[in-house]
Structure formats: structure tokens, C-alpha cells
N, C-alpha and C positions, 0 to 999 in steps of 0.2 A: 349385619347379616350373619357373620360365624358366630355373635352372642347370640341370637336368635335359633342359629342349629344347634349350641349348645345348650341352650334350655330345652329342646326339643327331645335333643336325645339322652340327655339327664331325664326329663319328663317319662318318655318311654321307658328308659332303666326301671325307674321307677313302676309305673304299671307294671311290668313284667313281676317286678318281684312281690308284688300285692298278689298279682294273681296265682306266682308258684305256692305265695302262704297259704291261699285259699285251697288249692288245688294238695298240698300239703296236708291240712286241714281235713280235706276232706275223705282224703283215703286213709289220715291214722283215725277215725272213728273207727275203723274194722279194726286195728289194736287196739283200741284201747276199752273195744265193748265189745269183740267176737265172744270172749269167754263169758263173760253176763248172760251175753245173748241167748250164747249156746246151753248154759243148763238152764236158761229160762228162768235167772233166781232174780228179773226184774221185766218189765215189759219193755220191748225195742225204745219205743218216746222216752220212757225214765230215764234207760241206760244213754242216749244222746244228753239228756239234762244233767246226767251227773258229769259225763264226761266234759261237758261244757264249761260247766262251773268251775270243774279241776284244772281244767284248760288256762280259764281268769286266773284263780289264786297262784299256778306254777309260776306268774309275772311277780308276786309279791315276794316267794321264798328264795329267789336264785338271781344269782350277779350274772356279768354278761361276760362269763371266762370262752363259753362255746363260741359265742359271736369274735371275740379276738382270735379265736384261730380260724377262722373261717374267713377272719378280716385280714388278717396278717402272720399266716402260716403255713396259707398253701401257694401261692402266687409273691414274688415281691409286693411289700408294701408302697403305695403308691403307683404301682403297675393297671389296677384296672381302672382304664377309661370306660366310658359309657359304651361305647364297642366288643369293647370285652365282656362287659357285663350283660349287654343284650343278646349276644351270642352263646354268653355259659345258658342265660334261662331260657331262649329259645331252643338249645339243643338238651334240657333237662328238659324240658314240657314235652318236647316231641317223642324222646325216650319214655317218660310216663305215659302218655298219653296211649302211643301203642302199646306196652306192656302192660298196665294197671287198668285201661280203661276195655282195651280190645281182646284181651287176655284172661282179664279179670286176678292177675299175680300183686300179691302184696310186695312192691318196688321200693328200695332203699331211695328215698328224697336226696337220702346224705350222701350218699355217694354216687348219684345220679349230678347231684350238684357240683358235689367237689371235683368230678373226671368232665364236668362240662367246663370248671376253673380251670383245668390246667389244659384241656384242649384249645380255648379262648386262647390263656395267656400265652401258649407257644406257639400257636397261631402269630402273636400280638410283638414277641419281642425272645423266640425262640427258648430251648431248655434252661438258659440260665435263670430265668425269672424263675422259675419253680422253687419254691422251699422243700427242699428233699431231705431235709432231716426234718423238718414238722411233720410231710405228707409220714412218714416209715414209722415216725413215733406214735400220732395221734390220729391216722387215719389206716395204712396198712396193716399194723398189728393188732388194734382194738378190730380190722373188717375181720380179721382171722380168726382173731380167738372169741370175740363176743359171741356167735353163735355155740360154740362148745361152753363159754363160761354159763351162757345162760339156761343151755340143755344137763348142765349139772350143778347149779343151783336150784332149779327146780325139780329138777329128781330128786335130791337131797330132803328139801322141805318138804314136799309131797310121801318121801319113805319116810322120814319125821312121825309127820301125821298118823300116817296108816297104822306105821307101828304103835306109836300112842294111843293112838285110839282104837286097836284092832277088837278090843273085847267090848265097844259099844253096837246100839243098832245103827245098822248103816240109816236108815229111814231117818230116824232122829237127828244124827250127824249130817245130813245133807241138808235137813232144814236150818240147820245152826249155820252152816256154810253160806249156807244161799247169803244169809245177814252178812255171815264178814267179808263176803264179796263184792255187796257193795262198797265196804270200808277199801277191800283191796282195788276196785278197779276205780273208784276216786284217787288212789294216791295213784294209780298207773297213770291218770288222766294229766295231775299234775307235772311229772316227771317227764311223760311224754312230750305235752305241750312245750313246758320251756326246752329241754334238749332243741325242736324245732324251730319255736319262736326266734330262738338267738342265732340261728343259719339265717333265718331273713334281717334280723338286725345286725348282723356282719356285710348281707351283700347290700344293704340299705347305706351301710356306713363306709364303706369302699367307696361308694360313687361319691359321697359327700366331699370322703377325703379327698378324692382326687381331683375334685374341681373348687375345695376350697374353700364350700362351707362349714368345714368345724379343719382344725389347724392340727388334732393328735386324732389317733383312735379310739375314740371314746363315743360312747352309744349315745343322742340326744333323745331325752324322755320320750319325744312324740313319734321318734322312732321305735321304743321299746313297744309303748300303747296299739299302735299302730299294728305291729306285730303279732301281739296278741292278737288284735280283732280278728286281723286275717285268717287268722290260724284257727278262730274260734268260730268263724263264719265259716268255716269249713267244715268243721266239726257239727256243727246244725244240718247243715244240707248229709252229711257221710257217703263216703262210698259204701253203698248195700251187697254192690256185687262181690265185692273184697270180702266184705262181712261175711258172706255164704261161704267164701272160700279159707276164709280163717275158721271159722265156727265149726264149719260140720266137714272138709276136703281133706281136713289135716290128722287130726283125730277126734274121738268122741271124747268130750269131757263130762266129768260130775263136778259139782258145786266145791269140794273137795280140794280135787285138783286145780278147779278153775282160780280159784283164792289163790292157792301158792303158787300158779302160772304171775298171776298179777301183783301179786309182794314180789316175787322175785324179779320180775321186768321196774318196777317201779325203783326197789334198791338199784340195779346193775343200773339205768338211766336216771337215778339223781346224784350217784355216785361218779358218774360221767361229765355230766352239767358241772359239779364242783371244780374237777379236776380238767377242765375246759376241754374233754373229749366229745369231738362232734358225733356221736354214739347214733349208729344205725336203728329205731324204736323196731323195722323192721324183721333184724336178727336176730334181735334180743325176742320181740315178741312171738315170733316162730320158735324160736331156740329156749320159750320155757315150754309154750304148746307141747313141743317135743319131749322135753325130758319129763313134764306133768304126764303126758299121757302115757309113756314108758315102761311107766310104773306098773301097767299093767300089760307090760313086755310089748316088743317090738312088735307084733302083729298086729297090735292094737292101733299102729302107725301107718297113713296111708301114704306110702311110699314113693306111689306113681307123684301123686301130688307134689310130696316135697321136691321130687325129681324137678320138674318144670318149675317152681321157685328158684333152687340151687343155681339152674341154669340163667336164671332173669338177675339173680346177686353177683353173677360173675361178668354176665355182659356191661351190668349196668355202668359202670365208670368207663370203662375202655368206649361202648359203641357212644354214649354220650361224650365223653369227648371229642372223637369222630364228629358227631353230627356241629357239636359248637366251634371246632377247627375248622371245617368247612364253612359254616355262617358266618365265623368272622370272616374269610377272604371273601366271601361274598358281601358283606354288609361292607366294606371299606373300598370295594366295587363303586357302590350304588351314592354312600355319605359321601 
């Protein structure tokens, strides 16, 4: 009978985090094709196809350094049981769910996820279990400064441009843009994808370890596949309404801008992915929006808007942990 609940609630672990990949999936199509979208330099269906594809190949270029901190750098290793785990993703889906779906605000997954780990885990076996030197190194200070790294990286490239090219026709340069945006917003695709992929092959391989199917942390292939699909079967369906709200809520972009919006979000998250920072695609991809559009001064920036994000990136770990601290003592209730 308790191997029997233990396959169940391994089982359910499981669900949960197919469906957060999906769900994942599905609202980074508005990063990874607002800007496309928005100068119109491909049609809505193409910009899902590229992004798709870039989605698959980010599984071929990148190791699984994000998934080991996600596996074993915010919670003890070997701390989460299947209770903990079905409580971090029920209380990151329910925080998505109202924010990105009811709201329509492009929501940090990663840090939606990660404040749903440590509200589970100290729910589960109190503050000591937290790694608090991995959360301050690889999760607090990239939440902080990624949105300013990536609003001046992209300012940068985008002043780059303008001033290089200030003495051509704009008309002409904008059609040349249109092209290498597609090259930019395939590599965004990629870099996005795997940074996310490996958040679900960390909490995939969490449950493993803890009940004993693989003996270290190390990712098994059909976990890594798996992963992808999720992530990529999310990106086919896309969140639309996010898309309106990255495209045109934030600021207006030109083809231009939109290219070095997406070179810079793809460097700053495969530069992450490397250096196994679990990297918000979130802040990065608002945070080049921003300094892309800048460029042609703050007013060009719609404020109210960013407001009501700012506010949904600061709730997102705190009230999410909230909701998974509460689920677990409720789910150890009921198992």
C-alpha cells in the first residue's frame, strides 16, 4: 500500500511539472516573439515556427549547469520529497495562473518556482534546509541586477547602431533589420528555451533523487527530451495575451531596435545557462525592451505599464512561496 502511494505521488510530482513546462512554454512565446511580432518583420505563425525550432536546437548547445542549481542549490539536496515538490508547482501554477493569465503580466517562472522551493521546503523541514549562499549568489543578485544589466546592454547596442548607421535611410535599414531579426530572435529562442528547459529537469530530477531512481544528480536523457517537448509544446499553443502586452504595452519598437532587444536577451541568457544561473527570460526580456526603446528617450516608454510588471516581479517569490507553505501543510493533511 505505501509503495503504491509512493508511485502515486512520484506520479503526480511528475504531472505537475510537465504541465508547469508547458505552461512555461507557453507564456515565453511572448519573449521570445513580442519584438518580431511587434515590427511585423515576420508573420505571427512564422515567428511561433522559428521560435519553436530554436526552442529544440537550445537542448543540443547547453549542459545541465541551470538544472543543478535548481536541483541542488536552493533547498538541501535530497530534501524534496514528492510533497514538497507537488506543493512548490501547485503554488507556482496558482501564482501564474492569476498573474500571467488573469492579468495578462509577463511572470518570472524562475522565480515563481524557486520562492515556491523554499516555501515547500521550510514548510517541509524548516529554514535550515535552504541553501542560502546559492539562493544570494545565483538567484538574489542576478533578480536584481538582470533587469538593469539587460536595459544597458541594450541601450548600448541599439546607440551602437543608430550612431553607425545615422547617415543611411531609415526605410532601407529597417528592411535590412527586419532580416536580422529573424537571426536575432531564433538565437533568443534558443537561449530562452534551454535557461527554462533545465528548471524542469532540475525539479524532474529532485523527485528521482529522492526516491532513488538515479543514485547522484545528474539529468537522465529522457528527462532532458522530455523537457524540451514540454517547453516546446508550449511555445506552439503561446500566450497571445502576453504577446500584446510585450509588443505594443511597453514600448513601440522598429525592426532596429527589435534585433538588438533580442541579441542582447539571447547573450545575457546563454551566458546564464553556462554559468548555471537560473536567469529570469522574464527581466532580461523587458529589461532590453526597455533600454531598446530608450533610445528614443523615456517618453517613448510606457510607464503605467512597466509599473504593474515591476510590481508582479517583486510579489512573485514571496506570495509564491506563501501559496506552496500553505499547500504543503495542507497536502501532509490529507497523504
Amino acid at each position: 500500500m505505501l509503495d503504491s502511494m509512493i508511485e502515486l505521488i512520484v506520479l503526480f510530482a511528475l504531472f505537475l511539472a510537465i504541465i508547469f513546462g508547458f505552461w512555461t512554454g507557453f507564456t515565453d512565446a511572448a519573449y521570445a516573439t513580442a519584438t518580431i511580432i511587434a515590427t511585423r518583420a515576420v508573420k505571427t505563425n512564422q515567428a511561433i515556427i522559428l521560435s519553436t525550432i530554436g526552442s529544440l536546437i537550445g537542448m543540443t548547445l547547453f549542459g545541465s549547469a541551470v538544472a543543478k542549481t535548481i536541483g541542488t542549490g536552493i533547498i538541501t539536496e535530497g530534501a524534496a520529497s514528492g510533497e514538497v515538490i507537488i506543493a512548490t508547482l501547485l503554488g507556482a501554477l496558482i501564482f501564474d495562473l492569476i498573474f500571467s493569465w488573469i492579468y495578462s503580466l509577463p511572470i518570472s517562472e524562475t522565480h515563481v518556482l524557486i520562492g515556491g522551493l523554499i516555501g515547500a521546503g521550510v514548510a517541509a523541514g524548516g529554514f535550515e534546509i535552504v541553501e542560502i549562499g546559492g539562493i544570494m549568489n545565483k538567484v538574489i543578485i542576478p533578480l536584481i541586477t538582470s533587469p538593469f544589466i539587460a536595459i544597458i546592454v541594450a541601450f548600448s547596442i541599439t546607440g551602437l547602431i543608430i550612431r553607425a548607421l545615422r547617415n543611411r535611410a531609415a526605410s532601407k535599414m529597417n528592411r535590412r533589420f527586419r532580416r536580422l531579426q529573424v537571426f536575432a530572435t531564433f538565437l533568443f529562442s534558443v537561449t530562452d528555451a534551454t535557461n527554462d528547459a533545465q528548471k524542469v529537469m532540475g525539479i524532474i530530477s529532485m523527485i528521482l533523487l529522492y526516491y532513488g531512481y538515479i543514485s547522484e544528480f545528474v539529468v537522465p536523457f529522457w528527462v532532458i527530451i522530455l523537457s524540451y517537448i514540454t517547453i516546446t509544446s508550449g511555445v506552439v499553443f503561446g500566450g497571445w495575451r502576453i504577446v500584446k502586452t510585450m509588443a505594443t504595452k511597453i514600448t513601440r519598437i522598429r525592426p532596429y531596435q527589435g534585433a538588438a532587444a533580442d541579441l542582447s536577451s539571447s547573450l545575457i541568457l546563454g551566458s546564464a545557462a553556462y554559468m548555471g544561473i537560473p536567469m529570469s527570460s522574464t527581466h532580461v526580456a523587458s529589461g532590453t525592451l526597455l533600454g531598446a526603446g530608450m533610445t528614443r528617450g523615456v517618453k517613448s516608454v510606457k510607464w503605467g505599464t512597466m509599473r504593474n510588471i515591476i510590481w508582479a516581479w517583486v510579489l512573485s517569490a514571496p506570495l509564491a512561496a506563501v501559496f506552496s507553505y500553505v499547500l504543503y501543510n495542507l497536502l501532509i493533511l490529507i497523504i
